[in-house]
N, C-alpha and C positions, 0 to 999 in steps of 0.2 A: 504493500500500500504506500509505503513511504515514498519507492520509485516509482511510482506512479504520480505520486503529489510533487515530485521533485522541481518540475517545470510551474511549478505557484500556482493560485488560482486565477489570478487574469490572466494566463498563458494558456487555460483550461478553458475558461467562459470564451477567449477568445476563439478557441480553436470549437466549442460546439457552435456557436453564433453561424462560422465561415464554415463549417458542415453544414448547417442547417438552410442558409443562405443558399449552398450549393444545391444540395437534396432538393428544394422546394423549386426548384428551375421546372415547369410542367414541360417537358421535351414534347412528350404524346401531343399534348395540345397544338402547343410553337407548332411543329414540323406537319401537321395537317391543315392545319390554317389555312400556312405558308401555298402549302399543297393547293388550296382553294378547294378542301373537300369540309370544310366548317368545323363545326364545334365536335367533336370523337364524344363530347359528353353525352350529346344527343343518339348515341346508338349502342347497342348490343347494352353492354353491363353497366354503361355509362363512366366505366373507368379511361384514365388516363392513359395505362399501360399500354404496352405492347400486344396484348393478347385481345383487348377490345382494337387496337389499331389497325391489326389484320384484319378486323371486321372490314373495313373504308374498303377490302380486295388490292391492297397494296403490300404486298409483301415486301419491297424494298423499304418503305415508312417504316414499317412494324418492327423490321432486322435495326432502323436508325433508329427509334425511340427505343429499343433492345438495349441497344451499344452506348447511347447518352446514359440511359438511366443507371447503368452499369459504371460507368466513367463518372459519374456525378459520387458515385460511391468511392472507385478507388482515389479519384486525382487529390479531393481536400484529406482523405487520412495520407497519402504520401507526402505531401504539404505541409501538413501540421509534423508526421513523425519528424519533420528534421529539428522538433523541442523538443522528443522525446515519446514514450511508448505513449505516457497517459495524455498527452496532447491528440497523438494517434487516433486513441480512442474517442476521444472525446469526438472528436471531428465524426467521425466513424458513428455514435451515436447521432449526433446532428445531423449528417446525411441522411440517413434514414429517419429520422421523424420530419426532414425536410418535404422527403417525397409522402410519405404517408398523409403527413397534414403542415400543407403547403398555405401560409397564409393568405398566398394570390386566389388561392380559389377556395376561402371560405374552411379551411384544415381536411378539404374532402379530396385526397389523393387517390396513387396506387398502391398496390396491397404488398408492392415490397421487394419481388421476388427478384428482379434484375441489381437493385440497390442494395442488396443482403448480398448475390455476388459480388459486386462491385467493393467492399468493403473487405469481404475474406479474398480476393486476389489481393489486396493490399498488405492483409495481415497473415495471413497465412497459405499462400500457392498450394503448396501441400494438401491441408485437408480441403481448398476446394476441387482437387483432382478425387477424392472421395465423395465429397456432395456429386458432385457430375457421374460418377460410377452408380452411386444412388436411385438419381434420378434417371438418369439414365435408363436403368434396368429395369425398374418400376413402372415407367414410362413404356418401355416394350412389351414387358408382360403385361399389364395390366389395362392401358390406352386408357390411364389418369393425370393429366398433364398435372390438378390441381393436387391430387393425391401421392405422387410423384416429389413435388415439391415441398410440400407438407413432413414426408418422410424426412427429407434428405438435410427438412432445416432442422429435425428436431435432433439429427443424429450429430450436427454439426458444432454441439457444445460438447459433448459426449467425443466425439474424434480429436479435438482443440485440448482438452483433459487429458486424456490419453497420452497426446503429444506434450504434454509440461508447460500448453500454455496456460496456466489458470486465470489469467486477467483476460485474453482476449474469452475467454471459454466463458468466463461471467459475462463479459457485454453479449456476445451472441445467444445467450443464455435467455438475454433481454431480448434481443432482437428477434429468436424465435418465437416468445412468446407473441410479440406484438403484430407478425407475421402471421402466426395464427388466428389472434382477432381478428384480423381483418380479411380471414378468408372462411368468416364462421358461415356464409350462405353457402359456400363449396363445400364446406364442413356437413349441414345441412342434408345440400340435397346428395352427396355421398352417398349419405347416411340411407336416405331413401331412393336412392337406387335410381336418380333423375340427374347426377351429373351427367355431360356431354362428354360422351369417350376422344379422341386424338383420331380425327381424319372423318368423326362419326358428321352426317349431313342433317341439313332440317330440325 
């Protein structure tokens, strides 16, 4: 804890502020606009994300609000780590509640999933080569994009542990929880058997 608090507390406020600043950048939005295909809130889930974005039938959009939202995560913790791990972090927690709840649009983001990688390639390459194996695999057997995901974040404090990181392994600990929140409709219809499987139509 101490080397975590090493870099002071304005080095720490600073560094969630310039996460969060980061994170709450709505890419999804921007780059369809831009596009002249309107507001992405107006269709499918009404989310910001990538996975509503492919709704517009633009796959190239979808891959670029994919890779911003993803980059919105790693580039402010690479930024900050150069004050140190808990600056890192701290950034790293601000990204992602930037994108979840985005003060431009009222705190009603997206559900995380690109910004949660974007964060562990930052801090730890390694166990996001196991989320990906996760997801991955759950995602072939099963055709649950959302349930796929779900796995691979809850296993991602638990593999961070393993590996001796226990700071980073607390934040994501966080981050999955919140991850989950906000995928409790998917959660839902899972549950009863009304998710929409990977490639399923109509």
């Amino acid at each position: 804890m101490t080397t975590l608090l090493a870099a002071g507390w304005p080095a720490l406020i600073a560094a969630l502020v310039f996460g969060y600043a980061c994170g709450a950048i709505p890419f999804g939005l921007i780059l369809t606009k831009f596009a002249g295909l309107g507001d992405v809130r107006a269709i499918g889930s009404g989310n910001i994300g990538a996975t509503n974005v492919l709704r517009t039938g633009r796959k190239g959009l979808a891959a670029a609000t994919l890779l911003c939202d993803a980059l919105k995560g790693t580039l402010p913790v690479l930024a900050a780590g150069h004050w140190g791990e808990g600056p890192a972090l701290a950034a790293g927690l601000g990204a992602f509640l930037g994108h979840l709840f985005p003060v431009w649009l009222g705190f009603k983001g997206g559900k995380g999933v690109a910004t949660f990688i974007g964060v562990l390639i930052a801090l730890s390459p390694l166990t996001l080569l196991a989320f990906a194996a996760i997801w991955l695999g759950l995602a072939f057997a099963l055709k649950y994009s959302s349930l796929a995901a779900l796995a691979a974040s809850a296993a991602t404090p638990l593999i961070l542990w393993a590996l001796g990181h226990g700071a980073v392994a607390a934040l994501f600990l966080v981050l999955a929880a919140l991850l989950w929140w906000k995928h409790a409709p998917n959660i839902r219809r899972l549950a009863a058997g009304t998710e929409g499987r990977i490639g399923q139509k109509g």
